[in-house]
N, C-alpha and C positions, 0 to 999 in steps of 0.2 A: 499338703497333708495326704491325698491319696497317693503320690507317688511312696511317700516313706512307708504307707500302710500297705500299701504291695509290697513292695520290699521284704517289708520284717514277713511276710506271707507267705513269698517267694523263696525266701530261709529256709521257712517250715517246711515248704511241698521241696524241697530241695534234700531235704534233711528226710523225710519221708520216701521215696524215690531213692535215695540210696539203701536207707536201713532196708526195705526193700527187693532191691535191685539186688544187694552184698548178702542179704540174708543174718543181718546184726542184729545183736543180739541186745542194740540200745536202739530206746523209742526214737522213731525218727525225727520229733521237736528238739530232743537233744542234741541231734547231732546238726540240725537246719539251727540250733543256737550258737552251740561250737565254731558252725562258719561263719555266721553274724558277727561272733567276737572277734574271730579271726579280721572280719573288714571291718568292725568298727576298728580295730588299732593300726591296720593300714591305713587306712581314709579318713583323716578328721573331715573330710566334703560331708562322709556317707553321718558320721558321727551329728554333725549340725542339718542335714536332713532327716534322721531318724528321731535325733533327739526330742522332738517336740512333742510326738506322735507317743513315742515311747512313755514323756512322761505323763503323759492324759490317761494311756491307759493305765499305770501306774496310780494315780489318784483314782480311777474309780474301778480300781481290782474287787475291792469288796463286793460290787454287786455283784460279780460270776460266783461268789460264795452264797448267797442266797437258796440259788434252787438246789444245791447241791444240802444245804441244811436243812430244807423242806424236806426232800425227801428223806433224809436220813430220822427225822424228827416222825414220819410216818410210820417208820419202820420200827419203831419205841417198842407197841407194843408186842411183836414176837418175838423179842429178845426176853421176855417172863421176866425169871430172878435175876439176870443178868443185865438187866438197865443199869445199875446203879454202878456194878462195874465198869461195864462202856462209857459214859458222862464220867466215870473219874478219869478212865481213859483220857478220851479226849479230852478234859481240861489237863490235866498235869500233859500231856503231850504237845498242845496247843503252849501252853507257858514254855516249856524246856524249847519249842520251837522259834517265839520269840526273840526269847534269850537265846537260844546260837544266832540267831541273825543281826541283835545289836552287836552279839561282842566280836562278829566277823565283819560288819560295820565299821566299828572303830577299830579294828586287828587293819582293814584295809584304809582306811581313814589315816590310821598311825604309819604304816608301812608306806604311803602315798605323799604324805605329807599335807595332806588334805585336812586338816584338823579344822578350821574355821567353816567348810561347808561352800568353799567354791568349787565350781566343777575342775576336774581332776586333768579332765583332758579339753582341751581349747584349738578350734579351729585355727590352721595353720594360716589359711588364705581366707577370704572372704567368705558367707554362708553363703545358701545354695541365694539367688535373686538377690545379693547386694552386690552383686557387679555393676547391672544397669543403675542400679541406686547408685554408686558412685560415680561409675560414669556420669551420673544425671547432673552430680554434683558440681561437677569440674567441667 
């Protein structure tokens, strides 16, 4: 588990360090994700080490939402006559953002052939520690 959470880490300061270094004009997480995609589709190895990790912090993304709504929710009252605007805001943009991410969901779901909900892409060789597992076996 830590080795995959250095990694996807390693991406980032990777990606920071160039944006950087080149003087780009894209935040450096972007471009440390660009190369991450780049080796996940190289490397199912990197794909079944990362995987695990990635999908953890995927189920509990919601908490890093938290303080960010704290704070915003402090900030209510110097916005005056214009609360009520910002909360429409944010709900109607929160909705319309859900919805582009189902329907590019199932847009990539459709296009992949993934319709049933298995993973899309499948280690070619063995994961990272089931070598000795097999070995053990035999």
């Amino acid at each position: 588990m830590i080795p995959a959470f250095l990694a996807i880490l390693a991406f980032q300061l990777a990606g920071e360090a160039l944006s950087h270094a080149l003087r780009l004009p894209v935040p450096g997480p972007v471009i440390g994700m660009a190369l991450m995609v780049g080796a996940l589709v190289a490397s199912p190895r990197f794909v079944a080490l990362v995987r695990p990790v990635a999908q953890g912090i995927l189920d509990n993304l919601l908490i890093l939402f938290v303080p960010a709504g704290v704070g915003a929710a402090m900030q209510l009252a110097g916005l005056g006559g214009q609360t009520l605007a910002v909360m429409l805001a944010v709900v109607v943009s929160t909705l319309l953002a859900i919805v582009a991410g189902v329907l590019t969901f199932a847009g990539v779901a459709r296009l992949t052939g993934n319709i049933d909900g298995e993973p899309a892409l499948q280690p070619l060789g063995p994961a990272v520690g089931e070598e000795s597992r097999a070995e053990g076996r035999e």
